[in-house]
C-alpha positions as a LaTeX table, in Angstrom:
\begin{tabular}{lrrr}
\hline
Residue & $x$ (\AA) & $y$ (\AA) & $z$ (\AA) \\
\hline
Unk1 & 164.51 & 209.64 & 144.65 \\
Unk2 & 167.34 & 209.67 & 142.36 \\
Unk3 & 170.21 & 206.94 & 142.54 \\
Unk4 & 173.67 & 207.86 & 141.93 \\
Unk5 & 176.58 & 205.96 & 141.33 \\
Unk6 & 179.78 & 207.54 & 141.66 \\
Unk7 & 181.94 & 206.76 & 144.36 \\
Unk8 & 181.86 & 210.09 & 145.99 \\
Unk9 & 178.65 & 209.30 & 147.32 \\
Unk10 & 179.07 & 205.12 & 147.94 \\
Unk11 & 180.58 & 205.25 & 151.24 \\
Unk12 & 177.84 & 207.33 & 153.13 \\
Unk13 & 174.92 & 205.56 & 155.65 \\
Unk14 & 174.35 & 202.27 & 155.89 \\
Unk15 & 176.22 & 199.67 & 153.29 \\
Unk16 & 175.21 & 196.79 & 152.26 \\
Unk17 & 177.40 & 194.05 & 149.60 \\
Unk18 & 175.62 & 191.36 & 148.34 \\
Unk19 & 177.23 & 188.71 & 146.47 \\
Unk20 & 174.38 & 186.64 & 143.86 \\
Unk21 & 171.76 & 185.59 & 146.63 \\
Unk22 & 174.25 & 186.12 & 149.63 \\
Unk23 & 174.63 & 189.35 & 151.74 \\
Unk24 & 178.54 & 190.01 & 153.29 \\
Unk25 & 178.21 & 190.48 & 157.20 \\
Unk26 & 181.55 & 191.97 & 158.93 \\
Unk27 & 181.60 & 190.09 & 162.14 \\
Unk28 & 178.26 & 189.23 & 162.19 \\
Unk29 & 176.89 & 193.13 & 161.29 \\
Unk30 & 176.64 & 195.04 & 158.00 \\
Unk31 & 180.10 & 196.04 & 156.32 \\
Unk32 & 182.04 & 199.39 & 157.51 \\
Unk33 & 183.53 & 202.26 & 154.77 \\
Unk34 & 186.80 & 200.04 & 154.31 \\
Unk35 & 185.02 & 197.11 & 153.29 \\
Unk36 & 183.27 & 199.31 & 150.20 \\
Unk37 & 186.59 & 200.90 & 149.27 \\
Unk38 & 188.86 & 196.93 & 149.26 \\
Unk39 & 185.89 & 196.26 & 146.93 \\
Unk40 & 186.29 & 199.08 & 144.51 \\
Unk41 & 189.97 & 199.57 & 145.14 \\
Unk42 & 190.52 & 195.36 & 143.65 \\
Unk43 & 187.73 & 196.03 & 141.16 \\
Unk44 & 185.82 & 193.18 & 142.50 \\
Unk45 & 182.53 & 195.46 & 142.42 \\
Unk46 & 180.48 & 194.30 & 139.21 \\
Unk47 & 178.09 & 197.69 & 140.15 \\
Unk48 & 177.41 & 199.70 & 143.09 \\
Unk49 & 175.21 & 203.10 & 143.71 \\
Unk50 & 173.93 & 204.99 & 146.10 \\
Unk51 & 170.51 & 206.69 & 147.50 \\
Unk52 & 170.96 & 209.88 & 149.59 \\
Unk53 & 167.29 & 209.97 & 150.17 \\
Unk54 & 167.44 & 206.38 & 151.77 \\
Unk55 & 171.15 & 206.88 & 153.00 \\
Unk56 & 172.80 & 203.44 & 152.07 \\
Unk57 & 174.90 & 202.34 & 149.51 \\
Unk58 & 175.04 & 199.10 & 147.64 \\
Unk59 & 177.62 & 197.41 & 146.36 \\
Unk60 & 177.35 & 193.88 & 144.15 \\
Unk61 & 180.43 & 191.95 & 143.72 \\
Unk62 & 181.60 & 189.67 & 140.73 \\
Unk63 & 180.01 & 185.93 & 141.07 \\
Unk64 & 183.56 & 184.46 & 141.84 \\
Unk65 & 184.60 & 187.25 & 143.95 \\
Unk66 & 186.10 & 186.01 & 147.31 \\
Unk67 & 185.23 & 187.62 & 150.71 \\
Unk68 & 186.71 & 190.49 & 151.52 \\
Unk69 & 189.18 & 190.17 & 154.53 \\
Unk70 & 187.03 & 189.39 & 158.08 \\
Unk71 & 184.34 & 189.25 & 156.18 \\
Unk72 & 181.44 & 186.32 & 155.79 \\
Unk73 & 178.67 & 185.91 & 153.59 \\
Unk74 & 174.97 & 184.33 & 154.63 \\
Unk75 & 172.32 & 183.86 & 152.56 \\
Unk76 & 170.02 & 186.80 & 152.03 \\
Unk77 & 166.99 & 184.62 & 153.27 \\
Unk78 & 168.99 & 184.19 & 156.60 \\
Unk79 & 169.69 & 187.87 & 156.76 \\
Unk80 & 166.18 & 188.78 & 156.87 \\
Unk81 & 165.73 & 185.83 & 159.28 \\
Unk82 & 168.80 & 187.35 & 161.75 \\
Unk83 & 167.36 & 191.19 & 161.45 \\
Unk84 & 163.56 & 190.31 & 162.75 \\
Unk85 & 164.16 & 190.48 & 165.92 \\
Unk86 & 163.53 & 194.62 & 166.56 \\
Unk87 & 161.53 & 197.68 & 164.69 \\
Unk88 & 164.89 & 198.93 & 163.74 \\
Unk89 & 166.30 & 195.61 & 161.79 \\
Unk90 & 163.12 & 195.04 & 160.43 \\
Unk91 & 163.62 & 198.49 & 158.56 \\
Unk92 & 166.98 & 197.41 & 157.85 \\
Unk93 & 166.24 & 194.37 & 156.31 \\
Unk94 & 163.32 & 196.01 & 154.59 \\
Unk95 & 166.50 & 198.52 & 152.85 \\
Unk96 & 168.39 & 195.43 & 152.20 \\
Unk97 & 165.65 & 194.12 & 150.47 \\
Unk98 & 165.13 & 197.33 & 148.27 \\
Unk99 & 169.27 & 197.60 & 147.88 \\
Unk100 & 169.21 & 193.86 & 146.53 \\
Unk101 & 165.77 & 194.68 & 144.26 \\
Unk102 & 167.65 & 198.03 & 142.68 \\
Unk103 & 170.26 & 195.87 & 141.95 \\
Unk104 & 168.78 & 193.34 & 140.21 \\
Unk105 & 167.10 & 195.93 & 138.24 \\
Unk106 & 170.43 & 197.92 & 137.05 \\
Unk107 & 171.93 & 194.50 & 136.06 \\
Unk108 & 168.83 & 193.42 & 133.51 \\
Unk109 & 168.00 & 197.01 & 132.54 \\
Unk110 & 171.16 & 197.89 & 130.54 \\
Unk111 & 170.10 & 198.93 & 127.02 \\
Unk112 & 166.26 & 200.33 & 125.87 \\
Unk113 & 163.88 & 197.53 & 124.50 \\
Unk114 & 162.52 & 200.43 & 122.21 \\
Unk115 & 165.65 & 201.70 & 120.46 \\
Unk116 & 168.42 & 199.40 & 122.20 \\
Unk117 & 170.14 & 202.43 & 123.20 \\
Unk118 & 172.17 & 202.43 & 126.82 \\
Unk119 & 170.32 & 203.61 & 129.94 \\
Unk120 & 171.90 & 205.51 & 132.78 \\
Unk121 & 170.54 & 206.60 & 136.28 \\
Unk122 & 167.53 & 208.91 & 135.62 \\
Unk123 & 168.81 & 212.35 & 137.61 \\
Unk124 & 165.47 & 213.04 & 139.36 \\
Unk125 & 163.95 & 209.33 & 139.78 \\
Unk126 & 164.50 & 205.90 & 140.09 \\
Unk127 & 164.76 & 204.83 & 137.35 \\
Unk128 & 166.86 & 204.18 & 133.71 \\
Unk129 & 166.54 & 206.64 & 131.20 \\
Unk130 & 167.47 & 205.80 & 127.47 \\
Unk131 & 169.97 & 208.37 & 126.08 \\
Unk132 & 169.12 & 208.29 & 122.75 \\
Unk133 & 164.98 & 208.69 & 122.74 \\
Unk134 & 164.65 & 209.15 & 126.57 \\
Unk135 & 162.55 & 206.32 & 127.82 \\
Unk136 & 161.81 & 205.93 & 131.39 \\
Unk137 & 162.43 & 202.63 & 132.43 \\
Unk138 & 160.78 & 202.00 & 136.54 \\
Unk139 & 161.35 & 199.26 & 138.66 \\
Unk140 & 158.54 & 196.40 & 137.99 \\
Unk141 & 157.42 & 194.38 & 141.00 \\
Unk142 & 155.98 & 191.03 & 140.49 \\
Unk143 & 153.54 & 190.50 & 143.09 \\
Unk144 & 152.52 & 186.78 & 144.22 \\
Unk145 & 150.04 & 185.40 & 146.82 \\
Unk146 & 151.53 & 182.47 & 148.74 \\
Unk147 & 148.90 & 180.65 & 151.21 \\
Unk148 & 147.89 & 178.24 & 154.17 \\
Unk149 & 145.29 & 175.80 & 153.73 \\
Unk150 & 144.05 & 174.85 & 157.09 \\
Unk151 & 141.85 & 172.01 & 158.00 \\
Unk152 & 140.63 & 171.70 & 161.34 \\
Unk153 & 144.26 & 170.83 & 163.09 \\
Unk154 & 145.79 & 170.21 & 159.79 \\
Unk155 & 147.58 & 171.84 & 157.19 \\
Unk156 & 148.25 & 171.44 & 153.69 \\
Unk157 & 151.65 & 171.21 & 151.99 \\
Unk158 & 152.91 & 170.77 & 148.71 \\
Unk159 & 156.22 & 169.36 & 147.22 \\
Unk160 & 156.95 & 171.86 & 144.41 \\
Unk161 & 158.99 & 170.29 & 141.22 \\
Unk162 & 160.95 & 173.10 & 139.99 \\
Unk163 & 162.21 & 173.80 & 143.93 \\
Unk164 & 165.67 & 172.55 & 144.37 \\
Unk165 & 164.98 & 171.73 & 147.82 \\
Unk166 & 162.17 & 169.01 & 148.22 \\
Unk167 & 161.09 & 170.45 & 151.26 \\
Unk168 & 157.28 & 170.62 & 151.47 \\
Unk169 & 155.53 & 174.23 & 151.43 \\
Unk170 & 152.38 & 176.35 & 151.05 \\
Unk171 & 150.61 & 177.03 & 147.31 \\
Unk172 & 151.73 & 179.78 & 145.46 \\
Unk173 & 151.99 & 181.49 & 142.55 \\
Unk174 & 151.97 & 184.93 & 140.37 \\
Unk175 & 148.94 & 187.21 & 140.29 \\
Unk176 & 147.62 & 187.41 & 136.78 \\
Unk177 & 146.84 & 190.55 & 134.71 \\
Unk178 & 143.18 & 191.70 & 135.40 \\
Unk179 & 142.94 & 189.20 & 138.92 \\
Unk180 & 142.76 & 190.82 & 142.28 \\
Unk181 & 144.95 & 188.60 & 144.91 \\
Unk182 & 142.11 & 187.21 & 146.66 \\
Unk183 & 141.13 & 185.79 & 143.25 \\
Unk184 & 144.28 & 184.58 & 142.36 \\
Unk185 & 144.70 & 182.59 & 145.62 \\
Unk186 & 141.45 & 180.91 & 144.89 \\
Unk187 & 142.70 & 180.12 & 141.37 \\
Unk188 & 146.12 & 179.18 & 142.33 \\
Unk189 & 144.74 & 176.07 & 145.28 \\
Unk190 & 142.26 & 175.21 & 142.50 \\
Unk191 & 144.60 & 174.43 & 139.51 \\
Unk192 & 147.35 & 172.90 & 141.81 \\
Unk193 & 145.10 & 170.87 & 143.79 \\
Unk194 & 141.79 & 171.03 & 142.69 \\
Unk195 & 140.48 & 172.27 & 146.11 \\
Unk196 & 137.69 & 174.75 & 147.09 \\
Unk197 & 138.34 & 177.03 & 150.12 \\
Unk198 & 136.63 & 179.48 & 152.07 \\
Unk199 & 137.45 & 182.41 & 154.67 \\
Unk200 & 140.28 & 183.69 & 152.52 \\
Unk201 & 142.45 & 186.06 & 155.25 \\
Unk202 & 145.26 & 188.46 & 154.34 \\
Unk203 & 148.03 & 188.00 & 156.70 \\
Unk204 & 151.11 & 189.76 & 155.97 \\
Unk205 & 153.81 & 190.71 & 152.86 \\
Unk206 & 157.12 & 190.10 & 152.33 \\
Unk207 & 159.69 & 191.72 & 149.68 \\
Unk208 & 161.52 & 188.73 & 148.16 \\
Unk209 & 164.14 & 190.28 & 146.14 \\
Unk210 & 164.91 & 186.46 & 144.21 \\
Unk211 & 164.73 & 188.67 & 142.10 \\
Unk212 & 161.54 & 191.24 & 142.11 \\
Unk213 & 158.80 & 189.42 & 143.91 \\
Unk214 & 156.39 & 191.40 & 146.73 \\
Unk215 & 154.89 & 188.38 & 148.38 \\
Unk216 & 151.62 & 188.25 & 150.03 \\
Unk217 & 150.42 & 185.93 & 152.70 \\
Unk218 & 147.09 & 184.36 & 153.42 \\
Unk219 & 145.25 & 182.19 & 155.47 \\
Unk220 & 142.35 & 179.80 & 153.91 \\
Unk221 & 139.97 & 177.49 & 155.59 \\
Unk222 & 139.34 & 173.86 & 153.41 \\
Unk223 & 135.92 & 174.39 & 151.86 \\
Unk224 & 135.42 & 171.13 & 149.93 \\
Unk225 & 137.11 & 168.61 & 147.46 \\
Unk226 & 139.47 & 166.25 & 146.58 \\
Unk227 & 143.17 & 166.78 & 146.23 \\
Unk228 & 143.87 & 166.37 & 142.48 \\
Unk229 & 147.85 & 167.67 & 141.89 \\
Unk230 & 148.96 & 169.73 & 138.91 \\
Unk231 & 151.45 & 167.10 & 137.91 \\
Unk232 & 153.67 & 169.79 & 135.71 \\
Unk233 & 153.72 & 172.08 & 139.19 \\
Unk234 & 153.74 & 169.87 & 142.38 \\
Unk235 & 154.73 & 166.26 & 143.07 \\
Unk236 & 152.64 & 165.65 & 146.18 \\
Unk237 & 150.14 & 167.91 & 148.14 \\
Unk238 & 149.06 & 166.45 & 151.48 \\
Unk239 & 147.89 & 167.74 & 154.99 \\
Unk240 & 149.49 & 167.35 & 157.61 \\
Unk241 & 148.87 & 167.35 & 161.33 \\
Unk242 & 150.57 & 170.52 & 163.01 \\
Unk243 & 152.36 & 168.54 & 165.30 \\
Unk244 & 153.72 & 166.17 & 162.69 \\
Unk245 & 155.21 & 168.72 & 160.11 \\
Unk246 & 157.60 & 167.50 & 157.31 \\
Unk247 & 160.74 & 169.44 & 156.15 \\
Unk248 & 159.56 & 172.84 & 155.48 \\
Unk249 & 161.31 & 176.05 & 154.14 \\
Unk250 & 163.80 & 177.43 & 155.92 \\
Unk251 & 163.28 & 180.46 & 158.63 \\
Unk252 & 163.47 & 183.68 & 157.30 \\
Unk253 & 161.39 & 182.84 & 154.37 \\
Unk254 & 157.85 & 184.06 & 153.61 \\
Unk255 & 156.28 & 180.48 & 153.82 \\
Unk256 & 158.21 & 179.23 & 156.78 \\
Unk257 & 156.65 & 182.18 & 159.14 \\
Unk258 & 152.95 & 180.78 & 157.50 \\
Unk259 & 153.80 & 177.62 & 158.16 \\
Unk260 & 155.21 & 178.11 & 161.79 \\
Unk261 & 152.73 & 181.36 & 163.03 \\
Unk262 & 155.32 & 183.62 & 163.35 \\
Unk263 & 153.92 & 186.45 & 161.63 \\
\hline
\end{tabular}
């Protein structure tokens, strides 16, 4: 599935223009052709491409870049929130997600880390390709568990210190090399709380393109123990009644469908 960007091929299927974390809506629904070509034509576009095999094209514009005319931008999170509503937007948001993720990875995967060579577009997959020693470089997905700690008709939430929101939300964290994700949620409640759990479901995943995450959503039962914070990863861990919630994450979040049952 090669990508190609040229901009003979950007202004086929569906388009999407993201902006940093935002996503531009024309009147509420992805951008038409004329939006792509303003962008390119006032060489606002920092990159763009193109899959044929997925028939979209993405456009990213320059941080400071204003909207283009009768245009709006929304969050990404709230995009994802706005498109779950059908089969059809689901899929939609699931291309916006992979649009966003390809992105990311063409902006941070300039030059080879073996010979610092440029990359370019591999022709036949997607992927970089040095063009001095030919290195393949592939998109690398960080998968994460995020989880619900239930209690008979309570829940527990956490106040994360590096969040700049201090909304309260479920445990999380990166799966480790050589963990499978049912160990790592285990792991994860036990160093940021110090509590034992039991009847460890798998609910649902995510792709959380902020910028390369694949998160993955459980359910736990509370097993045993006192809470006991990580002090350098939450500020306060408590449950909560599920009638009595605290300011949680926002909708179209991961956490915020745990949290609320939505899944």
């Amino acid at each position: 599935m090669p990508m190609i960007s040229n901009q003979h091929n950007i202004f086929s299927g569906t388009h999407f223009v993201f902006r940093g974390d935002s996503i531009i809506l024309q009147g509420g629904k992805l951008p038409d052709e004329s939006v792509l070509r303003r962008c390119l034509e006032h060489q606002i576009a920092s990159d763009w491409f193109s899959e044929t095999d997925f028939n979209y094209s993405a456009i990213l514009l320059e941080k400071d870049a204003p909207n283009p005319a009768g245009c709006e931008d929304i969050h990404l999170r709230d995009f994802f929130w706005k498109m779950r509503d059908s089969d059809e937007h689901k899929k939609i948001a699931s291309l916006g997600a992979r649009a966003k993720g390809l992105l990311n990875f063409r902006k941070d995967k300039r030059f080879c880390s073996l010979c610092g060579s440029p990359l370019e577009d591999d022709p036949k997959f997607t992927a970089r390709t040095c063009t001095k020693c030919g290195h393949q470089f592939f998109p690398q997905i960080e998968p994460a568990i995020i989880v619900l700690i239930s209690r008979g008709n309570e829940i527990l939430l956490a106040q994360h210190i590096n969040r700049t929101y201090q909304f309260y939300s479920c445990i999380a964290g990166f799966v480790e090399i050589g963990e499978t994700i049912e160990h790592a949620v285990v792991r994860e409640i036990k160093e940021e709380t110090g509590l034992s759990v039991k009847n460890v479901r798998y609910v649902a995943s995510q792709s959380w393109p902020f910028p390369d995450q694949l998160m993955l959503a459980f359910r736990a039962e509370y097993a045993g123990g006192e809470i006991t914070i990580q002090k350098d990863e939450i500020r306060e861990a408590k449950f909560f009644p599920r009638d009595n919630l605290p300011i949680t994450p926002p909708p179209g979040s991961v956490a915020w469908n745990l949290i609320h049952d939505t899944f």
